[in-house]
N, C-alpha and C positions, 0 to 999 in steps of 0.2 A: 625028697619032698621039697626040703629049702634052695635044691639047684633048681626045681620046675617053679618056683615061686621066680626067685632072680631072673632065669631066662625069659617069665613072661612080663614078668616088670622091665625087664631090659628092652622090650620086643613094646610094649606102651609107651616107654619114654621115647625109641626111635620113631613111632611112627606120630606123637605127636611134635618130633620136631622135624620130621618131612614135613609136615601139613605148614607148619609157624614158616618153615623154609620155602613153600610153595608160596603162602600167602605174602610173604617178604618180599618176592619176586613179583608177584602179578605186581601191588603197590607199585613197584620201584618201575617197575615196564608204563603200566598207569600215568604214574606222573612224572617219569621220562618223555612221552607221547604226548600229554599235555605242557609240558613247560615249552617242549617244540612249538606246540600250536601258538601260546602266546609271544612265545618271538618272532613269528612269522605274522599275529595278527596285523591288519590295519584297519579293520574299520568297525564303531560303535559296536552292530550285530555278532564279531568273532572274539572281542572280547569280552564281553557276555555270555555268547556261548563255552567258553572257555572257561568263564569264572564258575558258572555254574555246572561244569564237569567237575572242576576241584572239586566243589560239595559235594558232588554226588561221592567223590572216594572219601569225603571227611566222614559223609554218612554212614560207609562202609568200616572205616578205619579210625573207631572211634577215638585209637590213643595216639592218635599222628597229628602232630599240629603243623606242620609245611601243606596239607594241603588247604587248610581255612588262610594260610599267610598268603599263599599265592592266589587262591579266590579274591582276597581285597588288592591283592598287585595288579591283577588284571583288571577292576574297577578303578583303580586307582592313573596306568596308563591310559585307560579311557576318558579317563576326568580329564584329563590336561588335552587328550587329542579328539572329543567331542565337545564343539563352540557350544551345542545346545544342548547337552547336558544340564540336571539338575545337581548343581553339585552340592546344595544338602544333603538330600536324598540319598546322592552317589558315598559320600565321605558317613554317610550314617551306616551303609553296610558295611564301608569298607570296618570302621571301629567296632561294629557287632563280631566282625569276622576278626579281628585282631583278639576281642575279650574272649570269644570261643576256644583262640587258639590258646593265649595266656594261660584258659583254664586247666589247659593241658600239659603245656608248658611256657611257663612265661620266661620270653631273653629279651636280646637287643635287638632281633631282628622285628619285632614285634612292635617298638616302638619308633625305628623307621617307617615302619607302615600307618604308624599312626601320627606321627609328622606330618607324611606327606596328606595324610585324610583333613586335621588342621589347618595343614596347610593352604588348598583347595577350600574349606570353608572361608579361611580369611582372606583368600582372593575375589571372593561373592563381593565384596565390600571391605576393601583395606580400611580406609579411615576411620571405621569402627566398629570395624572386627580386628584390629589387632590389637587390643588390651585382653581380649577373649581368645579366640581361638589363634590367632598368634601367642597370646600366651602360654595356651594349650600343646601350642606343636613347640616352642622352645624347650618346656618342660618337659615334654617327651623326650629330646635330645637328650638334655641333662639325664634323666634317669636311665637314659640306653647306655650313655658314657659311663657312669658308676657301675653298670651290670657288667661292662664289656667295652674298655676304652682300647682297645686295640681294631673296634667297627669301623672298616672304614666308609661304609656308607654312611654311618653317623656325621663325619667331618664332610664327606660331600655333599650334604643337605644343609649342614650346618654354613658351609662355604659357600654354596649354591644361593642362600638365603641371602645374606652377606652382598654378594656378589649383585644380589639383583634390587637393592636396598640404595636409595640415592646415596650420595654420600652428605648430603645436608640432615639426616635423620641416621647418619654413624653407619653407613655402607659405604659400598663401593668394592673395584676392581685391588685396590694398595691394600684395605682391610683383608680381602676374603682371599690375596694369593698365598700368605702362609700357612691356612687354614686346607686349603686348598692342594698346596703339597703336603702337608701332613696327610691327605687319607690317600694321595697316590706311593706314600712310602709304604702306606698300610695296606696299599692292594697289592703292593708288589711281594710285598709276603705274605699275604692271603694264599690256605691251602684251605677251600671249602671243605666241607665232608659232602659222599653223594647226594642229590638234590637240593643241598641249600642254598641259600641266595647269594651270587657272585656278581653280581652286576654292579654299575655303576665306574669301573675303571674309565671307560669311553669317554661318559659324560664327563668325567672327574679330565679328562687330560685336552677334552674341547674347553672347558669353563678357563684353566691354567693357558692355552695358546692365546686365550684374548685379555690374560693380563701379563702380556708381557709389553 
């Protein structure tokens, strides 16, 4: 009696971790196929389409927060590569999809994305929007560094920033290149886990050849 008990308990636990292991799989197929799509995107229309695949698998997958992060990454390279964008608008999904994701799991990857959403607000209007939402995407930084200072897209935004800041208002190229090598040490020991965010070496090693 207590072997036919075990065997059938044995025989429930396998088949409920086939199914955990089926569903693990589609996911990871999912949003392997979409991360594709968005590096290949170029224009307004496929990054949107894109973004709003992510949701559909967040809708699906309710305890995955990579696919709400990459829904506002995709809003987010649109901001900067569509001139007539609204980029309120655009930087208000992207931080709804950032606090989604937090709720799930909040890290540092979370608040790079919400840097660059700030950030895009404060380019609406630098001269006064940056006591506001410049203040907004700094403090992002700082709080991503405390959770996770070995980010190195944290130092590439943070360098990036620097970098594109005159240097009469404490920018400039001399500021932002130690900053700057610091997060290419840190890409180069960057081992992501599957699907997470690896990007930014590229940008990180174009911004570094033009201040030399």
């Amino acid at each position: 009696m207590m072997t036919h008990m075990k065997i059938k308990l044995f025989l429930i636990a396998l088949l409920c971790s086939t199914l955990t292991f089926a569903q693990s799989e589609k996911f990871t197929q999912a949003m392997e196929e979409n991360i594709r799509t968005m590096d290949s995107a170029k224009t307004p229309e496929a990054y949107n389409s894109v973004s709003a695949q992510f949701l559909r698998i967040a809708d699906a997958e309710k305890t995955q927060w990579l696919p709400y992060y990459y829904a506002g990454l995709s809003l987010s390279i649109n901001g900067w590569a569509d001139p007539k964008l609204d980029k309120d608008a655009n930087s208000a999904r992207i931080l709804e999809y950032c606090d989604k994701a937090a709720a799930i799991k909040d890290n540092s990857e979370i608040y790079v994305l919400r840097n660059m959403a700030y950030t895009q607000q404060m380019l609406v209007d630098p001269q006064t929007r940056w006591q506001t939402a410049g203040k907004q995407g700094g403090e992002a930084l700082e709080k991503g560094m405390k959770m996770d200072p070995n980010n190195p897209r944290l130092y590439f935004l943070q360098g990036s920033g620097i970098f594109n800041t005159p240097e009469q208002f404490g920018g400039g190229k001399a500021k932002a290149k130690p900053i700057l090598e610091k997060a290419m040490q840190l890409f180069e020991k960057e081992k992501p886990e599957k699907l997470h965010p690896s990007w930014g070496k590229q940008q990180t090693a174009e911004l570094l050849a033009q201040c030399k």
